[in-house]
C-alpha positions in Angstrom: 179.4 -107.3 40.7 177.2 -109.5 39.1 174.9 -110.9 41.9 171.2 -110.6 41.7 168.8 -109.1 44.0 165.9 -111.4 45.3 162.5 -110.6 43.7 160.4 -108.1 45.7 157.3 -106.3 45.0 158.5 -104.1 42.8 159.6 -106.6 40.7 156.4 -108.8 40.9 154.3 -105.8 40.1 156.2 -104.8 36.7 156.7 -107.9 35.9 152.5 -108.4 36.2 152.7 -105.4 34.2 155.0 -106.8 31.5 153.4 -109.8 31.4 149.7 -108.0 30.7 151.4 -106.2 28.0 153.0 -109.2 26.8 149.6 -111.1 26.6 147.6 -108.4 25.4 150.0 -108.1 22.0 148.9 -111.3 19.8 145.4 -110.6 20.6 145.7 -107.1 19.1 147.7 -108.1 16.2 144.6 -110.3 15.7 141.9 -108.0 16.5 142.9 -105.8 13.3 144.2 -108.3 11.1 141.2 -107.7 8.5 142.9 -104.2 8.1 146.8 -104.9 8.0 148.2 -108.6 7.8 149.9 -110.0 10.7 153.2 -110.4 8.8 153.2 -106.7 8.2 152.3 -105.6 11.4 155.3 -107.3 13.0 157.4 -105.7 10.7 156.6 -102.2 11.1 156.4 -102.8 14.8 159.7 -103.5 14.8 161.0 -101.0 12.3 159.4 -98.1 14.9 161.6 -100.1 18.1 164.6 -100.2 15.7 164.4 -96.7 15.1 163.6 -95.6 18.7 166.4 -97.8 19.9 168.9 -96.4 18.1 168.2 -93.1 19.1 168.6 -94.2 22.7 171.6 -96.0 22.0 173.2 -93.0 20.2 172.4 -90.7 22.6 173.9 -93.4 25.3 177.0 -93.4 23.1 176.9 -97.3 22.6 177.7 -99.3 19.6 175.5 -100.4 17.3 177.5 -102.8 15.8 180.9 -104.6 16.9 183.3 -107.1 15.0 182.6 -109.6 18.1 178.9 -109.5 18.0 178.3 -109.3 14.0 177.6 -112.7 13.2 176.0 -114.1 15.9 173.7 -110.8 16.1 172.8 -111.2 12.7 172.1 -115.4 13.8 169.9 -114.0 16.8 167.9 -111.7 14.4 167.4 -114.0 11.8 165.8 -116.6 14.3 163.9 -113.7 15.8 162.7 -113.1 12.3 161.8 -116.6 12.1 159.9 -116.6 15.7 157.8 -113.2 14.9 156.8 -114.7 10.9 155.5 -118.1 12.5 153.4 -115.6 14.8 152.2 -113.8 12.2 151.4 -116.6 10.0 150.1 -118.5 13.1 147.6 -115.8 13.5 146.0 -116.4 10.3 144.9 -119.4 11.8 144.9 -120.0 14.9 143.4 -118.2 18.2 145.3 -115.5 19.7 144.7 -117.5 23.2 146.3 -120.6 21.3 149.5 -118.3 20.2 149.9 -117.3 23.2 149.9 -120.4 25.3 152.1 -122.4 22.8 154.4 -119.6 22.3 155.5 -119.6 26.3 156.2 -122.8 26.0 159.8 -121.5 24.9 161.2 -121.7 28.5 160.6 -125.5 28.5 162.4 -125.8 24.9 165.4 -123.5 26.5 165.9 -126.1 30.0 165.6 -129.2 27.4 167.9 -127.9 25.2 170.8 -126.4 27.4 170.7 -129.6 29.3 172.9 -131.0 26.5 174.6 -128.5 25.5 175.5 -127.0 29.5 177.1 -129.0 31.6 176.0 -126.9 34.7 172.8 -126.3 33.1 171.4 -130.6 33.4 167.8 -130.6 34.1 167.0 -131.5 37.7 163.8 -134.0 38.7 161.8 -131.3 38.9 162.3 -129.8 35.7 162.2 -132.9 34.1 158.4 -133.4 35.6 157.7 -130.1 34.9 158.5 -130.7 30.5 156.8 -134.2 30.9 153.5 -132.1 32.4 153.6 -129.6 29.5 154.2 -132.1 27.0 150.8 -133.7 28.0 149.0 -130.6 28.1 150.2 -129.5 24.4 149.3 -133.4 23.8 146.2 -132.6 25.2 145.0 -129.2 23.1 146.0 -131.4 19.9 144.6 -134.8 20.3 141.4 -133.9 22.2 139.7 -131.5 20.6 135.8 -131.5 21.1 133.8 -133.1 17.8 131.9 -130.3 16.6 133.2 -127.3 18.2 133.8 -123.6 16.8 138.0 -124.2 17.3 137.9 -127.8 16.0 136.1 -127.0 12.6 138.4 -124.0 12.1 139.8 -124.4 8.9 143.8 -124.7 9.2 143.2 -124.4 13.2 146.1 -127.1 13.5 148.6 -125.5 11.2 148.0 -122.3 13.1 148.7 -124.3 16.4 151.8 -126.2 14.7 153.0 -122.2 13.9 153.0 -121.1 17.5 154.9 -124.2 18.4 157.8 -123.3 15.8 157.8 -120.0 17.1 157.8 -121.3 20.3 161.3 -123.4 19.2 162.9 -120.5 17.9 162.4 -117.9 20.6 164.3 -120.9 22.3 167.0 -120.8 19.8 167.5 -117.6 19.8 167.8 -117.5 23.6 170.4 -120.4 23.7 172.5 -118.4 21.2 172.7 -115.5 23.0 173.7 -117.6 26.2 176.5 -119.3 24.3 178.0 -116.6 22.0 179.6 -113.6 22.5 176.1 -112.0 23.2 176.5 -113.0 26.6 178.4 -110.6 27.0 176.9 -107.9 25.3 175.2 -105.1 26.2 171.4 -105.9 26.0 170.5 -103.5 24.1 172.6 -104.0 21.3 171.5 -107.6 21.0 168.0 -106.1 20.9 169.4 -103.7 17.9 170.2 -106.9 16.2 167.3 -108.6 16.7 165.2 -105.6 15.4 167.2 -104.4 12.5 167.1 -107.7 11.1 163.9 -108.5 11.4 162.4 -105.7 10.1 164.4 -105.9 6.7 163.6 -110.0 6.5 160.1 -109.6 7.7 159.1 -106.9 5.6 160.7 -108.2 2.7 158.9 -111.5 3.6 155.4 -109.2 3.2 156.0 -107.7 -0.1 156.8 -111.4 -1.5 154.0 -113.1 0.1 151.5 -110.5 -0.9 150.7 -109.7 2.5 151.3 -105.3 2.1 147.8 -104.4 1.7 146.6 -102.4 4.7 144.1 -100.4 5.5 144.9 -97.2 8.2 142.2 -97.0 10.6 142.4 -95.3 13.8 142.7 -98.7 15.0 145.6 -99.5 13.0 147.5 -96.7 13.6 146.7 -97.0 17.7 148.2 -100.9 17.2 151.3 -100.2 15.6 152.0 -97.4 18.3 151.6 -100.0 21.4 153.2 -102.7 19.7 156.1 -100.5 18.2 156.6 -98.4 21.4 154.9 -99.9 24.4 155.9 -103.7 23.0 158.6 -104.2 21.4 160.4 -101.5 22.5 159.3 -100.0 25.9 158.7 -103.6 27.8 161.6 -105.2 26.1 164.5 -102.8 27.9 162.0 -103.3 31.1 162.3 -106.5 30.9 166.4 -106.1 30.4 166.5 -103.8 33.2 164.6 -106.7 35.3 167.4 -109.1 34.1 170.3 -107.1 35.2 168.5 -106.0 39.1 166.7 -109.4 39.9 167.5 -113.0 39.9 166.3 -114.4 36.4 165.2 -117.8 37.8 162.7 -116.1 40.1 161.7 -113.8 37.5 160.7 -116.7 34.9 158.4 -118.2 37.2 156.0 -115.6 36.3 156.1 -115.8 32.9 152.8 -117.9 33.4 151.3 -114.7 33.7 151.6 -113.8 30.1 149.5 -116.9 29.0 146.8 -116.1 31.5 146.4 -112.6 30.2 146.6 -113.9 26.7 143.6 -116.0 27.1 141.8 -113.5 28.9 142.0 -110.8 26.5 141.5 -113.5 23.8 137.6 -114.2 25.5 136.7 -110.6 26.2 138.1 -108.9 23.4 138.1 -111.3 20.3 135.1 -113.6 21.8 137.3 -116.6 21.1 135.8 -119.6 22.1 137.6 -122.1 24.1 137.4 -125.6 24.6 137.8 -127.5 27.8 140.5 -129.9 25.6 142.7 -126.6 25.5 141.6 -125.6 29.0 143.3 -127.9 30.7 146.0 -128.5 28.4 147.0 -124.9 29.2 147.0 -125.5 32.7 149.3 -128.8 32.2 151.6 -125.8 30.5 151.5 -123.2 33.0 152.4 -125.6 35.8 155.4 -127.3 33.5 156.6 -123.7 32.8 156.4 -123.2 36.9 158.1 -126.5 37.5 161.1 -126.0 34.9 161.4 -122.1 35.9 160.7 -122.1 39.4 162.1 -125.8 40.7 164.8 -123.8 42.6 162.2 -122.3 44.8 159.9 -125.2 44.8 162.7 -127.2 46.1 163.3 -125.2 48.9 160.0 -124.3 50.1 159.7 -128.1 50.2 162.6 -128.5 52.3 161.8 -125.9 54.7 158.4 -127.5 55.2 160.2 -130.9 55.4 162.0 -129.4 58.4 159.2 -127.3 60.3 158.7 -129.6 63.5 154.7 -130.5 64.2 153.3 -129.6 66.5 
């Protein structure tokens, strides 16, 4: 049976709950980046969810690895490699708020992309609005920043935003690879295994040749890698499985522009990043693409509905 339930509260509250964790990660890989690099960070983070994982897929019986799966698993973790080391990298640079935003605006990479590539997948009016108003609002954090402000004197600040956006385009990739390869098919988890295996190996490797191993373990340090290994990458990703498999996954991207608006508020009140009202309302423009392109199902037929409600 492979029909969806309708999103409830339940859902809505753990996907709030995902989303705040989601939001909060970037902004504490940056808050103890003077300690232990981004680049390593994401690795180890995902060396502790690749060992937890396989213990619950063990235990579960389920395959690591199948002959079906291989190749396009180790595809899927190579690109999630890709995604995490522009993250990292991005971090260096850029504001955890400005990761954040540009990195959710994967969805709207996804609909563009699958609209040539699925025939039953062809962007609708909507969705088409909705990529047209994010494209203006990531036109809008590049082009107008503010003469003189902290975020437009940042050194690199534009590489750093450049970084998000390529992770943005292969979180996308990786998602329209799993859609169209035997993944599809697969059990989530093992695409997950895949995903994490990989890019811990490439990641890490990617550390040790960049120069980027030096850490120091602080409390801090060790608290970080235990949310993002466990509560991140491991704990919130099968959530967010288990979420895919219950609830209708249309209704459930609409609130992924949740995970943005946490982003940036964390970004303020923990790191004290400035912001700019250039990058304010360019990350509105993306929010409400992301809605449009995720939610125009709904949209649509709320409007109908209120098309048809006599007046009285």
């Amino acid at each position: 049976m492979n029909s969806r339930k309708d999103i409830d509260r339940l859902a809505i509250t753990i996907v709030a709950l995902v989303s705040l964790i989601w939001g909060l990660q970037q902004v504490f890989v940056k808050a103890v980046a003077s300690d232990m690099s981004p680049v390593l960070q994401i690795a180890l983070r995902s060396g502790i969810a690749a060992i937890l994982l396989t213990i619950v897929m063990l235990w579960r019986k389920e395959p690591l690895i199948n002959a079906s799966t291989f190749k396009p698993g180790i595809l899927a973790g190579l690109l999630f490699s890709l995604e995490f080391f522009f993250v990292g990298e991005g971090l260096r640079h850029t504001t955890a708020s400005h990761m954040v935003v540009f990195m959710y605006t994967a969805p709207i990479f996804v609909a563009f992309c699958l609209h040539f590539t699925v025939k039953s997948e062809q962007l609708k009016p909507l969705q088409w609005l909705g990529i047209i108003v994010a494209f203006i609002g990531i036109s809008l954090t590049f082009l107008l920043r503010e003469a003189g402000s902290d975020t437009a004197s940042a050194p690199n600040m534009l590489w750093g935003d450049l970084l998000a956006i390529f992770g943005a385009i292969s979180w996308a990739a990786t998602t329209v690879l799993v859609r169209k390869s035997s993944l599809a098919t697969a059990p989530a988890t093992q695409t997950l295994w895949y995903q994490l295996i990989v890019s811990f190996i490439v990641i890490f490797i990617v550390a040790i040749v960049t120069g980027q191993t030096q850490y120091s373990m602080t409390p801090t340090v060790m608290g970080n890698l235990v949310f993002q290994g466990i509560i991140v990458t491991f704990a919130s990703y099968l959530i967010w499985f288990w979420l895919l498999r219950q609830y209708s996954a249309s209704q459930l991207g609409v609130f992924t522009f949740m995970t943005p608006m946490f982003g940036i508020g964390f970004g303020v009140w923990i790191l004290d990043e400035p912001l700019e009202m250039s990058f304010i309302y360019g990350a509105i423009l993306v929010m409400l693409g992301i809605v449009l392109v995720n939610g125009h199902k709904r949209i649509t037929s709320g409007l109908k509905l209120l098309l048809r409600k006599p007046i009285s």
